[in-house]
C-alpha positions in Angstrom: -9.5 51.2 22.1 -7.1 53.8 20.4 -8.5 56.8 18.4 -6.8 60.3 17.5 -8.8 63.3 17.9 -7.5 67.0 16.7 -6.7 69.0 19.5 -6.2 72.4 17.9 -5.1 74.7 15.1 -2.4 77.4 15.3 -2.4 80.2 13.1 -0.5 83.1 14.7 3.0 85.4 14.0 4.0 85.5 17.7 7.0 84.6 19.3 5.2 84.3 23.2 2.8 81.5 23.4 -0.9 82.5 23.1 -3.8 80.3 23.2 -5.2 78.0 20.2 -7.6 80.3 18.6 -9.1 79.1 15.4 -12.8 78.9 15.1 -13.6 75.2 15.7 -9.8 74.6 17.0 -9.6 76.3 20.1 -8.2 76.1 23.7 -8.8 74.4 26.1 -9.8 71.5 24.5 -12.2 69.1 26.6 -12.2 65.5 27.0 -14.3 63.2 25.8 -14.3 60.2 27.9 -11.7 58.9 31.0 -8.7 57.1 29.4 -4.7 58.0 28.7 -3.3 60.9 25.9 -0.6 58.5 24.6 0.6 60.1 21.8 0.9 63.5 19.9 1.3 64.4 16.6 2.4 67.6 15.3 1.6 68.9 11.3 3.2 72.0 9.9 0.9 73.1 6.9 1.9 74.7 3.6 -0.8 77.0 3.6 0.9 78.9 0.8 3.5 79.1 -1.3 4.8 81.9 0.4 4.3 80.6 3.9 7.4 80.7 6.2 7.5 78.3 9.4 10.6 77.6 10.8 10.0 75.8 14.0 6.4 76.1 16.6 6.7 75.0 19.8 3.2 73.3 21.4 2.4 73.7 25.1 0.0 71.5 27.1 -1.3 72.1 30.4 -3.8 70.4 32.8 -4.1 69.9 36.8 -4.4 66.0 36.2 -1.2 65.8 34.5 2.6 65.1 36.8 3.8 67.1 35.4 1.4 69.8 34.6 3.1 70.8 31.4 4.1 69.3 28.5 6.0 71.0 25.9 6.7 69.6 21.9 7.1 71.0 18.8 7.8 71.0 15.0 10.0 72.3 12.4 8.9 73.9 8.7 10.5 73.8 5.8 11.1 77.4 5.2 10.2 79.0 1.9 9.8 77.5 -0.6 8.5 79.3 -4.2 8.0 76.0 -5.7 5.6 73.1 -5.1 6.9 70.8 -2.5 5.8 68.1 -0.4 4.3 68.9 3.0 6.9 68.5 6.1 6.6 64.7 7.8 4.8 65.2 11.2 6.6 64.9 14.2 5.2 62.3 17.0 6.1 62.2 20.9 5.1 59.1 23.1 3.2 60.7 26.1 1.4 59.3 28.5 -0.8 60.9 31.0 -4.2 59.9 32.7 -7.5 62.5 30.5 -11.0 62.7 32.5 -14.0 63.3 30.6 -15.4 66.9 31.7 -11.8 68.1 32.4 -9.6 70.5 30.2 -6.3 70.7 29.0 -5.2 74.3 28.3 -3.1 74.3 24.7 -0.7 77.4 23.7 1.4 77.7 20.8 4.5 79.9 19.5 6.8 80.8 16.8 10.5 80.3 17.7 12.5 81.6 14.5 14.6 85.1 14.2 12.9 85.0 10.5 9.0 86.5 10.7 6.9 83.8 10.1 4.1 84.0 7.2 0.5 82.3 6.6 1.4 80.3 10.1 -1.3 76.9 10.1 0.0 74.0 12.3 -1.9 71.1 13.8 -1.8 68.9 16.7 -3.2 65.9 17.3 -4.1 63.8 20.3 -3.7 60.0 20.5 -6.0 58.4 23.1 -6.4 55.2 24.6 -9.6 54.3 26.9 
């Protein structure tokens, strides 16, 4: 069986990766039953109109995993002042083995010389058991 499950929320400014920290979204995210993480899938919000997200770069890390780290990302539209559509996600094909009870540490980051506003980008797990 497939199913997706969301992973985490990042909200900060920073440019040096720092832990998913939004209440209900947070690092590290635990299992919930033996299988494969097959896919992810990265969402860069429009929060608000003023919001400015350039790119975010997603980094995974667990002790199961060869290798231990796993690095994606995604790319905003900039700013925008007028109503627009959201970004299209961006998907990577992963495959590594998840145990139920184990965690997988997740960070996040800004990579942009512009200062990024109203930051909210997703990422979402795709598992298969």
């Amino acid at each position: 069986m497939k199913y997706w499950r969301c992973l985490g929320q990042y909200d900060a400014e920073s440019t040096t990766y720092s832990e998913l920290a939004v209440a209900g979204f947070t690092s590290p995210f635990s299992v919930p039953k033996n299988g494969r993480l097959t896919g992810l899938r990265a969402i860069i919000n429009r929060s608000a109109v003023t919001s400015l997200i350039n790119h975010i770069e997603f980094r995974l890390s667990c002790t199961d995993w060869s290798p231990n780290v796993i690095e994606v990302g995604g790319q905003g539209g900039g700013i925008q002042t007028a109503p627009v559509s959201q970004p299209a996600p961006f998907d990577y094909d992963i495959d590594q083995p998840v145990v139920s009870g184990h965690t997988m540490t997740i960070e996040a980051r800004n990579v942009t010389a512009d200062t990024p506003v109203t930051v909210s980008a997703m990422l979402y797990g795709r598992f298969e058991d």
